[in-house]
N, CA, C and O of each residue as an XYZ file, in Angstrom:
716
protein
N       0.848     -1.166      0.000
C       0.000      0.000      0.000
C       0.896      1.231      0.000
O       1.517      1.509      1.026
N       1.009      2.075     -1.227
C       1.636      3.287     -1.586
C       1.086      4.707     -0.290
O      -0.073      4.793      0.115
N       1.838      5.341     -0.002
C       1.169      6.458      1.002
C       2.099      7.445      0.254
O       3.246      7.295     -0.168
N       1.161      8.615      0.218
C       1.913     10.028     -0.523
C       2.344     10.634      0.727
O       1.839     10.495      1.841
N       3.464     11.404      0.341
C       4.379     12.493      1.524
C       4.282     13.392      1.959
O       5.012     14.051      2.698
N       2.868     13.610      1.336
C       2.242     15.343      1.406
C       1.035     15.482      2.548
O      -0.154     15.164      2.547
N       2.172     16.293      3.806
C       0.980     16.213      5.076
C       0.582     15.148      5.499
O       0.490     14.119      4.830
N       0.254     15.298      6.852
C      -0.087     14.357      8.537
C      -1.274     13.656      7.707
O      -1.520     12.450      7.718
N      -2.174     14.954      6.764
C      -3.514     13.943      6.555
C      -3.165     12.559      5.768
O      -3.587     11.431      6.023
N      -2.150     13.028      4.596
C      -1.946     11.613      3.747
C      -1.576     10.548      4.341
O      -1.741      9.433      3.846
N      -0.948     10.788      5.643
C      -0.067      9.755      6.731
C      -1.381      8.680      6.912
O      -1.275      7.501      6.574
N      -2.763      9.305      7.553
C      -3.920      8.774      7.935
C      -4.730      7.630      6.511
O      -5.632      6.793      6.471
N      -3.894      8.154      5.672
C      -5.411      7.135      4.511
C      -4.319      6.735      3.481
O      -3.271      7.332      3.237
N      -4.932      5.274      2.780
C      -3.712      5.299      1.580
C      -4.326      6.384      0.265
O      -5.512      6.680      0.115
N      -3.716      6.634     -0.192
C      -3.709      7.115     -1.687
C      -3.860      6.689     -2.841
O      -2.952      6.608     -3.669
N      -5.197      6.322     -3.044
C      -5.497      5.175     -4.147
C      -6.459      6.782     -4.794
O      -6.830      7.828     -4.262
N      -6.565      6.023     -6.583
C      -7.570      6.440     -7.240
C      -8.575      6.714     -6.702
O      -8.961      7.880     -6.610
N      -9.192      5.749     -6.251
C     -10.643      5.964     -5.508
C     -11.038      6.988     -4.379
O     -12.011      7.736     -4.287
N      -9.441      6.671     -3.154
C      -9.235      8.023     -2.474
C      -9.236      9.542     -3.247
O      -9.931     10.502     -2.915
N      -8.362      9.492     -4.259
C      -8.650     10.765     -4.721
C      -9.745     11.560     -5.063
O     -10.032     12.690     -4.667
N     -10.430     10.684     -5.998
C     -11.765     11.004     -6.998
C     -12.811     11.179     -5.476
O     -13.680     12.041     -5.608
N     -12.797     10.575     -4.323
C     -13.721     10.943     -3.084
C     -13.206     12.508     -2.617
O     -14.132     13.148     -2.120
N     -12.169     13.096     -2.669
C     -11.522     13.729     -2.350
C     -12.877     15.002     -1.867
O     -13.289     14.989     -3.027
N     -13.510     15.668     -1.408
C     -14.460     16.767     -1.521
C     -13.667     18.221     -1.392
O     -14.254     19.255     -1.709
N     -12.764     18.232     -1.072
C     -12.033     20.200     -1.875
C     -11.479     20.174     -3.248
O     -11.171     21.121     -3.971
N     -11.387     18.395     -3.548
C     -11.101     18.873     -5.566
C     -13.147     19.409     -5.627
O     -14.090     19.170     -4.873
N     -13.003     20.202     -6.961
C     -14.273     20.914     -7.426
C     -14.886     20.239     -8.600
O     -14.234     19.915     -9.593
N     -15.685     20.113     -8.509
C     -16.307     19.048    -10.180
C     -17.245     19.769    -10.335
O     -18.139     20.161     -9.585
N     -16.890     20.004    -11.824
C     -18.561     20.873    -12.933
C     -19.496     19.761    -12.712
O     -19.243     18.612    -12.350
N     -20.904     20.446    -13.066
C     -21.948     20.016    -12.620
C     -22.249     19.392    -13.813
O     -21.610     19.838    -14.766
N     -23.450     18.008    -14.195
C     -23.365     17.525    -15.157
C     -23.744     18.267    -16.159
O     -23.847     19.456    -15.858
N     -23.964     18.032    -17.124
C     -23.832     18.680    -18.671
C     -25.283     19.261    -18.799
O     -25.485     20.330    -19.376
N     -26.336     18.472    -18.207
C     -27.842     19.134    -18.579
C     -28.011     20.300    -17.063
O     -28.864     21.186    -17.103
N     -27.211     20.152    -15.973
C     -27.381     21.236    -15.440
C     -26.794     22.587    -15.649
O     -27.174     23.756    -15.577
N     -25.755     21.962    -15.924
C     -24.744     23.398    -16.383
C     -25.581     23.890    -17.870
O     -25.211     25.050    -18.051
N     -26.406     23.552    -18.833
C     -27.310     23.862    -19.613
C     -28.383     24.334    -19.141
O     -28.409     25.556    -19.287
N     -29.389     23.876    -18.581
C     -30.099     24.210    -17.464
C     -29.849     25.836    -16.724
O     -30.653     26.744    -16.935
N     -28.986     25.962    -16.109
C     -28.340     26.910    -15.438
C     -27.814     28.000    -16.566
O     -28.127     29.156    -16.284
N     -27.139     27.848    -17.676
C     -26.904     29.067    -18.185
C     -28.256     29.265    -18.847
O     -28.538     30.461    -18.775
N     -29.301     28.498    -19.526
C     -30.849     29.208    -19.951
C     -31.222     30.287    -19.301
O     -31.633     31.393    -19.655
N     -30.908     29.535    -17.792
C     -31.945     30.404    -16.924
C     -31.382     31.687    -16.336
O     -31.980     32.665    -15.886
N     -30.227     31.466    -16.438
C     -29.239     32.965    -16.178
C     -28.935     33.779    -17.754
O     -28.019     34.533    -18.084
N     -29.974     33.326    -18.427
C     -30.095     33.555    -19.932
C     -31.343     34.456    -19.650
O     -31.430     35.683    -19.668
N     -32.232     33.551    -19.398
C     -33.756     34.335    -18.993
C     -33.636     35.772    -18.321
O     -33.870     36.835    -18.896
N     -33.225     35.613    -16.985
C     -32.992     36.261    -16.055
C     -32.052     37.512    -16.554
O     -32.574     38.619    -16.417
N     -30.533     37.470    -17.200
C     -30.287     38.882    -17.638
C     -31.227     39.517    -19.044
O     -31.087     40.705    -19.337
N     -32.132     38.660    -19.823
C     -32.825     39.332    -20.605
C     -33.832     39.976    -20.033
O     -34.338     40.858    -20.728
N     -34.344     39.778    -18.819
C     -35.390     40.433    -17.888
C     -35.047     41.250    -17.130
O     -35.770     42.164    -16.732
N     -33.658     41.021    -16.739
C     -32.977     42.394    -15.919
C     -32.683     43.177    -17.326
O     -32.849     44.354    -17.005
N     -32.375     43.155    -18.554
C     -32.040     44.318    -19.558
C     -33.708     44.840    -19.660
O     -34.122     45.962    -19.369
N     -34.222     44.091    -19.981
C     -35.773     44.743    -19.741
C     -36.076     46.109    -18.908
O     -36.403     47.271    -19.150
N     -35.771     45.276    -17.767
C     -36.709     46.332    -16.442
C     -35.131     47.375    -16.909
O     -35.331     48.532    -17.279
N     -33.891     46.925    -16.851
C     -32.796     48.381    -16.882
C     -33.436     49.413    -17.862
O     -33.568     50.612    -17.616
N     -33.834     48.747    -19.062
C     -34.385     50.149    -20.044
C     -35.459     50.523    -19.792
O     -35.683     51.708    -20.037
N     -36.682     49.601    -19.141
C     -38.028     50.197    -18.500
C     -37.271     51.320    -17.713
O     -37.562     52.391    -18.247
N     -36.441     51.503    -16.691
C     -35.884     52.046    -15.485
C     -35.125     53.227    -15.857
O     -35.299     54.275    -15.235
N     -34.254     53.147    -16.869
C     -33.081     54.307    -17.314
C     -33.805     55.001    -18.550
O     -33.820     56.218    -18.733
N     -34.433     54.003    -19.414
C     -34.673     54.843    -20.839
C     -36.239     55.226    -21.013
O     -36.845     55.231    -22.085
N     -36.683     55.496    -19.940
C     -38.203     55.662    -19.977
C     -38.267     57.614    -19.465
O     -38.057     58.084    -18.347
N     -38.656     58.409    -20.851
C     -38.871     59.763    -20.512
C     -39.496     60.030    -19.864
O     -40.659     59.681    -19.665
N     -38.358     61.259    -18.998
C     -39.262     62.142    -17.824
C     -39.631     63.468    -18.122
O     -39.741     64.260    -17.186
N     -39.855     63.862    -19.360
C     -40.819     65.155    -19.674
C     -40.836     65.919    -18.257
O     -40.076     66.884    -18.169
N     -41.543     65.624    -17.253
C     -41.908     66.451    -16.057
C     -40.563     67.294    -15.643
O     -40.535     68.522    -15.571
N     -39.353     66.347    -15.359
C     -38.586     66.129    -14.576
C     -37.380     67.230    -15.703
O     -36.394     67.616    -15.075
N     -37.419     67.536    -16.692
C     -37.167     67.881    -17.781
C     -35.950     69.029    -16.999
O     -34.744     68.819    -16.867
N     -36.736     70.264    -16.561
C     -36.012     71.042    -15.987
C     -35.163     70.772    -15.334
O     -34.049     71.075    -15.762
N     -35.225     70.292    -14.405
C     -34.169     69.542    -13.276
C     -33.339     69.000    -13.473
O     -32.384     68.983    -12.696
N     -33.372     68.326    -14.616
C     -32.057     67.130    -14.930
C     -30.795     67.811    -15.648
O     -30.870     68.384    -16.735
N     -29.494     67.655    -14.803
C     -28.455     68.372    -14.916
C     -27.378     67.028    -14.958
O     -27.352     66.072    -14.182
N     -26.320     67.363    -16.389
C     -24.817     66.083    -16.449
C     -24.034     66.487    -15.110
O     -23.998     67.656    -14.724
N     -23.443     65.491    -14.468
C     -23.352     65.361    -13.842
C     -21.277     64.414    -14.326
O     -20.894     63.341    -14.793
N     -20.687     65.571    -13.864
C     -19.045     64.511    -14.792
C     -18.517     64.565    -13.664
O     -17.475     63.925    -13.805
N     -18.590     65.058    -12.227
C     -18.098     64.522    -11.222
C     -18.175     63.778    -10.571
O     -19.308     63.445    -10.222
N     -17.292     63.252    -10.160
C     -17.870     62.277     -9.126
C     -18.494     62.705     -7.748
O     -18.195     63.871     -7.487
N     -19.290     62.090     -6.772
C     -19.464     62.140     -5.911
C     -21.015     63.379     -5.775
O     -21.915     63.356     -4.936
N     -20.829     64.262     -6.848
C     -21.441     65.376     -6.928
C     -22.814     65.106     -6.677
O     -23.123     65.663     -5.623
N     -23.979     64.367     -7.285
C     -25.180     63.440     -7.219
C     -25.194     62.873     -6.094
O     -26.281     62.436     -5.718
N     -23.991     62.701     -5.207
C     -24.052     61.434     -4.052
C     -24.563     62.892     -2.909
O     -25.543     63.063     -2.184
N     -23.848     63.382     -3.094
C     -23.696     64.707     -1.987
C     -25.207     65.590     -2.419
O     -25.695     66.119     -1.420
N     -25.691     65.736     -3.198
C     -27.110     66.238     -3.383
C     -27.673     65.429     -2.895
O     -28.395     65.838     -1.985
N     -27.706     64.136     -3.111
C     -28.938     62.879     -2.071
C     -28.765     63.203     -0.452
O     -29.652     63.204      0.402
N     -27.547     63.439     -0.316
C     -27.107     63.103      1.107
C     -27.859     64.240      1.699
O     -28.553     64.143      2.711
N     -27.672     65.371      0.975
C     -28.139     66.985      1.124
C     -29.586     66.918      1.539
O     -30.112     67.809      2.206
N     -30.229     65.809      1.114
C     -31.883     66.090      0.617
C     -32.307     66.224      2.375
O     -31.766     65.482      3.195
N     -33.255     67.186      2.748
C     -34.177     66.644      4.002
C     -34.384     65.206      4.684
O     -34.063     64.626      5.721
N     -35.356     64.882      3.095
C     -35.858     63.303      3.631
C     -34.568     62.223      3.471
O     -34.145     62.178      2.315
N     -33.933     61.421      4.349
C     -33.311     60.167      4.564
C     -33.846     59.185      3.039
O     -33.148     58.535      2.261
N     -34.987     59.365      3.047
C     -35.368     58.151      2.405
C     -35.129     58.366      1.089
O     -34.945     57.374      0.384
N     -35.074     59.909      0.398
C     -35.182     59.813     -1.007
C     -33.450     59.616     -1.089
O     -33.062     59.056     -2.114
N     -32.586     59.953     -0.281
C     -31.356     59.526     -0.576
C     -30.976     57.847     -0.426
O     -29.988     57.400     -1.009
N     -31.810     57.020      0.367
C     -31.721     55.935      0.369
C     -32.146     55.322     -1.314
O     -31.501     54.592     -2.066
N     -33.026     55.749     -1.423
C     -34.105     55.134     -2.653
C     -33.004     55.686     -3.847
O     -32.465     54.675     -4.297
N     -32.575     56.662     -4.392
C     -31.314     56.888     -5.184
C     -30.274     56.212     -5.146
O     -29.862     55.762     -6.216
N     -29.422     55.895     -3.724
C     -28.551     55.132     -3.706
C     -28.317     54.207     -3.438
O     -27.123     53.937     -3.308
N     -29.419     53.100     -3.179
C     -29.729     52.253     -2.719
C     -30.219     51.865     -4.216
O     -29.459     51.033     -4.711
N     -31.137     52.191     -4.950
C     -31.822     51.837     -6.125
C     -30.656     52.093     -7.395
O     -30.968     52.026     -8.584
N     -29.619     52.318     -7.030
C     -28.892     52.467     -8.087
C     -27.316     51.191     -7.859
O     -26.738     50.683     -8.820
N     -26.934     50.935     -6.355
C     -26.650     49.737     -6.436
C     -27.267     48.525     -6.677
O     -26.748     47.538     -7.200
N     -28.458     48.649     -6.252
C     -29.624     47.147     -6.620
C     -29.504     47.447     -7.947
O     -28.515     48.137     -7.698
N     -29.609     47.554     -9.091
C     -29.282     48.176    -10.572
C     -28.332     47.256    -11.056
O     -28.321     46.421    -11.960
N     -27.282     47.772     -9.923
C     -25.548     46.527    -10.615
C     -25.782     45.536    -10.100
O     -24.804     44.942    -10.554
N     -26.423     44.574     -9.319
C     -26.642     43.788     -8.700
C     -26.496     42.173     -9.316
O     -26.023     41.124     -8.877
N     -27.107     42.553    -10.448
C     -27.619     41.523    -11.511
C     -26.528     41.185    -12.307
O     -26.357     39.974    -12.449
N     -25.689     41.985    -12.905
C     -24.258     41.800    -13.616
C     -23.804     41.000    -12.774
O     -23.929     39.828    -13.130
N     -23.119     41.214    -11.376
C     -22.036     40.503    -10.681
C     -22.389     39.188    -10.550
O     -21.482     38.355    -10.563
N     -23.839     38.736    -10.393
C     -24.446     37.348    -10.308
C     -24.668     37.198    -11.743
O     -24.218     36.055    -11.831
N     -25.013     37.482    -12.903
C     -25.450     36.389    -14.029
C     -24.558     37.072    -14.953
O     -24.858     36.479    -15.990
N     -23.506     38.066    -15.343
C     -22.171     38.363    -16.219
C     -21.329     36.581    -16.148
O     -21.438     35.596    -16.879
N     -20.914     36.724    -15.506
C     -19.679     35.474    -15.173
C     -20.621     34.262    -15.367
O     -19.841     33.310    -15.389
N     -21.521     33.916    -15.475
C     -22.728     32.642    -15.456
C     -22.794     32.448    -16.997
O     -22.448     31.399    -17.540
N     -23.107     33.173    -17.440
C     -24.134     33.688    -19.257
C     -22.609     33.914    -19.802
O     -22.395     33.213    -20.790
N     -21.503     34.713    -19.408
C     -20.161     34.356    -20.345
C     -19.092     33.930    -19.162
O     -18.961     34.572    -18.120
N     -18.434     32.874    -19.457
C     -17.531     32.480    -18.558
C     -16.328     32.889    -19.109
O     -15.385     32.309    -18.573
N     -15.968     33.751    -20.068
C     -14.991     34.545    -20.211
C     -14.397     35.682    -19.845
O     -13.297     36.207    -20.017
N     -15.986     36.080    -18.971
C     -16.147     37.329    -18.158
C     -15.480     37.219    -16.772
O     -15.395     38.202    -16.035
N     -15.029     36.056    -16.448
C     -15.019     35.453    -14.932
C     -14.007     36.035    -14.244
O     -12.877     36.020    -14.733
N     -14.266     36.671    -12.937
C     -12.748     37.722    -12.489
C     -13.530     38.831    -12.165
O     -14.328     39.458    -12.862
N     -13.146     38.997    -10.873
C     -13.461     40.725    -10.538
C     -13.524     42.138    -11.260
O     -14.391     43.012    -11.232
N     -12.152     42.047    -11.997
C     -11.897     42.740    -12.841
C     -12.644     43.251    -14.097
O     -12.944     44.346    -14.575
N     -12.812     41.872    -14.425
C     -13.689     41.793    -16.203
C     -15.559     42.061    -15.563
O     -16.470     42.793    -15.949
N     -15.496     41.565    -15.018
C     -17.009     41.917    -14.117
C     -17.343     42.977    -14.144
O     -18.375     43.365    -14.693
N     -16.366     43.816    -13.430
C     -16.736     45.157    -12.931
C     -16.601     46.177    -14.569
O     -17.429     46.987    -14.986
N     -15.405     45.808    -15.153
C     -14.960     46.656    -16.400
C     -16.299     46.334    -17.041
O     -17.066     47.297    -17.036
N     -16.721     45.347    -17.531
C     -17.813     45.218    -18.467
C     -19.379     45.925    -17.530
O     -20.395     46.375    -18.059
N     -19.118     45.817    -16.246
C     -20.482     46.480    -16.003
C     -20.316     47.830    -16.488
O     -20.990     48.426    -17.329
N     -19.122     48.294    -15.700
C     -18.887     50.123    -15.998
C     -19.213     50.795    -17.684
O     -19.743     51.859    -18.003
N     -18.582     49.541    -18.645
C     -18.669     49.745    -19.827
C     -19.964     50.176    -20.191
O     -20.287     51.137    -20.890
N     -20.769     49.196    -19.527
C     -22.495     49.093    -20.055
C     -23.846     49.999    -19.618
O     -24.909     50.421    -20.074
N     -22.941     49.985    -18.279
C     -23.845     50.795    -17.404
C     -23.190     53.003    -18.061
O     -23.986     53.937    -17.956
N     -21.332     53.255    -18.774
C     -21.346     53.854    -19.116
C     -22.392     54.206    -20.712
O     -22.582     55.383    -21.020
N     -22.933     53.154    -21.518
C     -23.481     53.322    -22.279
C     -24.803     53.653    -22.170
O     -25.270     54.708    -22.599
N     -25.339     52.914    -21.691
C     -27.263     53.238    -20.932
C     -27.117     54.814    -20.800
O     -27.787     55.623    -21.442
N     -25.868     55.209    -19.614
C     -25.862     56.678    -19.548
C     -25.938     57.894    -20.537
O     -26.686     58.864    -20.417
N     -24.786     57.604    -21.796
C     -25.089     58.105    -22.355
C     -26.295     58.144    -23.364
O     -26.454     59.056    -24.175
N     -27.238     56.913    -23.211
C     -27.877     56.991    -23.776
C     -28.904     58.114    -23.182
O     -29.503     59.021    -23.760
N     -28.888     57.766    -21.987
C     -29.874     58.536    -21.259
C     -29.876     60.231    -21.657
O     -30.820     60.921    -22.043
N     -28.481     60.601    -21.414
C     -27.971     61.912    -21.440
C     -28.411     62.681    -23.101
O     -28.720     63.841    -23.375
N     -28.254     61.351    -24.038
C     -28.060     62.291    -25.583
C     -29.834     61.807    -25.716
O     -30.598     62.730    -25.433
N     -30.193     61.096    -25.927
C     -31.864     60.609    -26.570
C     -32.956     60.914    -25.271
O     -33.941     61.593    -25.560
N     -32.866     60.610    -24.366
C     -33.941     60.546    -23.524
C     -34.489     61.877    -23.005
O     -33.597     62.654    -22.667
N     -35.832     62.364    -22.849
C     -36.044     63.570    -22.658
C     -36.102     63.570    -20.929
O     -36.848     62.658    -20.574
N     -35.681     64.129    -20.060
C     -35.709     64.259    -18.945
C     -35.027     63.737    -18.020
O     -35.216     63.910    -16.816
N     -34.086     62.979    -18.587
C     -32.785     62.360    -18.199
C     -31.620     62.743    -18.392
O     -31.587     63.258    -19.509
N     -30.718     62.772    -17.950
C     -28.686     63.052    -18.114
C     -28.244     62.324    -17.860
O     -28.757     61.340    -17.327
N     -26.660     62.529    -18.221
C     -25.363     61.643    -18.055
C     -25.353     61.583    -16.482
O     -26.153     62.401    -16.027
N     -24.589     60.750    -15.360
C     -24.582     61.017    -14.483
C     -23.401     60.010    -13.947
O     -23.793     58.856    -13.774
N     -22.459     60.180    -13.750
C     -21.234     59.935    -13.556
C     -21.211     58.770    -12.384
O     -20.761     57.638    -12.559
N     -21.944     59.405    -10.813
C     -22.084     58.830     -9.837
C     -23.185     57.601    -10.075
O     -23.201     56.708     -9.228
N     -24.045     57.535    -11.128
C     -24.738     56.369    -11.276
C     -23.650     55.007    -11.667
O     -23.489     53.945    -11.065
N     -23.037     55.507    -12.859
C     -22.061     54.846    -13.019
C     -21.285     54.184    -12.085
O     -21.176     52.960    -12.156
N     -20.745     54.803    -11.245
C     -20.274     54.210     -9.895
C     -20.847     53.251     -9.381
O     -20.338     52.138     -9.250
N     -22.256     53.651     -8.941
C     -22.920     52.960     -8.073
C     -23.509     52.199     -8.848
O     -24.545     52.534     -8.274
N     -23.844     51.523     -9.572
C     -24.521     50.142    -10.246
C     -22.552     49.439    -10.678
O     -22.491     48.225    -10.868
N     -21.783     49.897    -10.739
C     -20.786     49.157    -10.739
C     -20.435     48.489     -9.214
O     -20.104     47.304     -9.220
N     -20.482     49.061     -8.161
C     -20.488     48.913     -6.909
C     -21.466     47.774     -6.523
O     -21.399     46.919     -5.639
N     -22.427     48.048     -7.500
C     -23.320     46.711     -7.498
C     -23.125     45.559     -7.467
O     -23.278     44.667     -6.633
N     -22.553     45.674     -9.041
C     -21.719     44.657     -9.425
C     -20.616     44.136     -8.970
O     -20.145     43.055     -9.322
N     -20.042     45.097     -7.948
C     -19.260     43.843     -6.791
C     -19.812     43.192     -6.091
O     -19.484     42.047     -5.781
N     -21.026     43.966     -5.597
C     -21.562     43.348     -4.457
C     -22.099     41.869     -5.118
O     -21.723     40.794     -4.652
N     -22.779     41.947     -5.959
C     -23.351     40.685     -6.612
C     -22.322     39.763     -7.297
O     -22.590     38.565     -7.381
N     -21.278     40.193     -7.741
C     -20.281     39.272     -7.737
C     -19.851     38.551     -6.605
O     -20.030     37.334     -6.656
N     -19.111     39.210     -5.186
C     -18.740     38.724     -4.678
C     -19.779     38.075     -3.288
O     -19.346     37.567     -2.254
N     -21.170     38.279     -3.651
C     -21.675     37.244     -2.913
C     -22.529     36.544     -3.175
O     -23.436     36.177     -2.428
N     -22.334     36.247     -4.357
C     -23.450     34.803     -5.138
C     -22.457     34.521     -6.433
O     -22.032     33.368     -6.498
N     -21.873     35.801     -7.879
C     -21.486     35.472     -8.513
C     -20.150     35.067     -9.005
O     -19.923     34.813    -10.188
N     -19.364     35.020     -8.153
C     -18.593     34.227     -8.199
C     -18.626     32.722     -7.895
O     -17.776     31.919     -8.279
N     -19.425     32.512     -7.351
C     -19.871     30.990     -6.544
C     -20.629     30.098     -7.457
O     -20.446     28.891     -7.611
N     -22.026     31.304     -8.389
C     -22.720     30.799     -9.191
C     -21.677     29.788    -10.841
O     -21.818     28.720    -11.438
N     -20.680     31.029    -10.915
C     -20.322     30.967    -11.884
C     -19.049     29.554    -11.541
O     -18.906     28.790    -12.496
N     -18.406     29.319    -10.586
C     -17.194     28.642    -10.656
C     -18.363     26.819    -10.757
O     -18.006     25.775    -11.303
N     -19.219     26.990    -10.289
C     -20.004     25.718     -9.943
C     -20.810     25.016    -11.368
O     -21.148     23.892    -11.738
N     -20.866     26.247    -11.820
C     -21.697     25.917    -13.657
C     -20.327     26.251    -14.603
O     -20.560     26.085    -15.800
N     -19.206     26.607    -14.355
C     -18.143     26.810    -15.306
C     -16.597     26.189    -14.502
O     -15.442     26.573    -14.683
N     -16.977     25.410    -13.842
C     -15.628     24.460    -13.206
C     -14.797     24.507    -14.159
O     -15.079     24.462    -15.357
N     -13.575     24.612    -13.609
C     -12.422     24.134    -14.660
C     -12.092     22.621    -14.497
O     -12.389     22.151    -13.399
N     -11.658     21.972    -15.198
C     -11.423     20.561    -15.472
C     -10.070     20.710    -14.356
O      -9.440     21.768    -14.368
N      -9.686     19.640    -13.440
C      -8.878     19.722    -12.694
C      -7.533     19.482    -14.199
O      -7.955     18.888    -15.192
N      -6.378     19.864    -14.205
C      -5.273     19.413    -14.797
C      -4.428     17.931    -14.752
O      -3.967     17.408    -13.737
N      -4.381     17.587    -15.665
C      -3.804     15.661    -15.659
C      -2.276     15.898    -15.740
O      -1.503     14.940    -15.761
């Protein structure tokens, strides 16, 4: 009976095939109709979050018309919420604008596993979430550019990365252990 040299634990068990493949911290992709299964539905799900984003960003505010001012600083929008009387309408702005990025950090890395990484996550939200903006700013009547939105739906997108989408994504896009 062969015993490997690596650590007290290997001392305890032999080291057979069978030991290994039981092993539970190696990671195994999920079978083939779930990992299918799973990107549909994280298929579904960001076509329904692009939905409600353009119901949400590209829907004219005529009323609001006057009021709406570009916004190329940062922080500038954050500090007017903070400014406001009511608590709540600064909650509902900045609060409603991280729930926004929310959805990238969980179904980006799921729907493309090329996206996978903090980095590419966040860059491709900023990218997207910079485009909506300008859309908002040049076509939409009662809407602007707004710099600090940008921020904050990217901020999102950490948050939803790092506490579901990274997890979602390594479990439906396992890497094959190396032979």
């Amino acid at each position: 009976m062969a015993r490997a040299a690596s650590g007290p634990r290997s001392l305890l068990r032999p080291r057979t095939a069978k030991a290994a493949e039981a092993d539970p911290r190696e990671r195994r992709p999920l079978a083939l109709v779930l990992r299918l299964l799973a990107m549909v539905c994280a298929f579904a799900f960001m076509v329904a979050f692009a939905v409600v984003l353009a119901r949400l960003t590209l829907h004219p505010s005529p009323a609001s018309e006057a009021l709406t001012h570009t916004n190329m600083r940062p922080g500038r929008s954050l500090q007017a919420y903070l400014d406001q009387p009511a608590l709540r309408d600064a909650v509902k702005q900045i609060g409603g604008n991280i729930a926004l990025g929310v959805p990238f950090g969980v179904l980006v890395p799921v729907v493309a596993p090329r996206t996978r990484g903090l980095l590419r996550v966040l860059l491709l939200t900023a990218v997207v979430m910079l485009l909506v903006e300008f859309a908002q700013g040049a076509l939409v009547t009662g809407r602007a550019f707004d710099i600090d939105d940008v921020i904050l739906n990217t901020t999102g997108a950490l948050v939803g990365y790092l506490l579901l989408g990274r997890r979602m994504s390594r479990a439906v896009h396992a890497r094959r252990p190396r032979t």
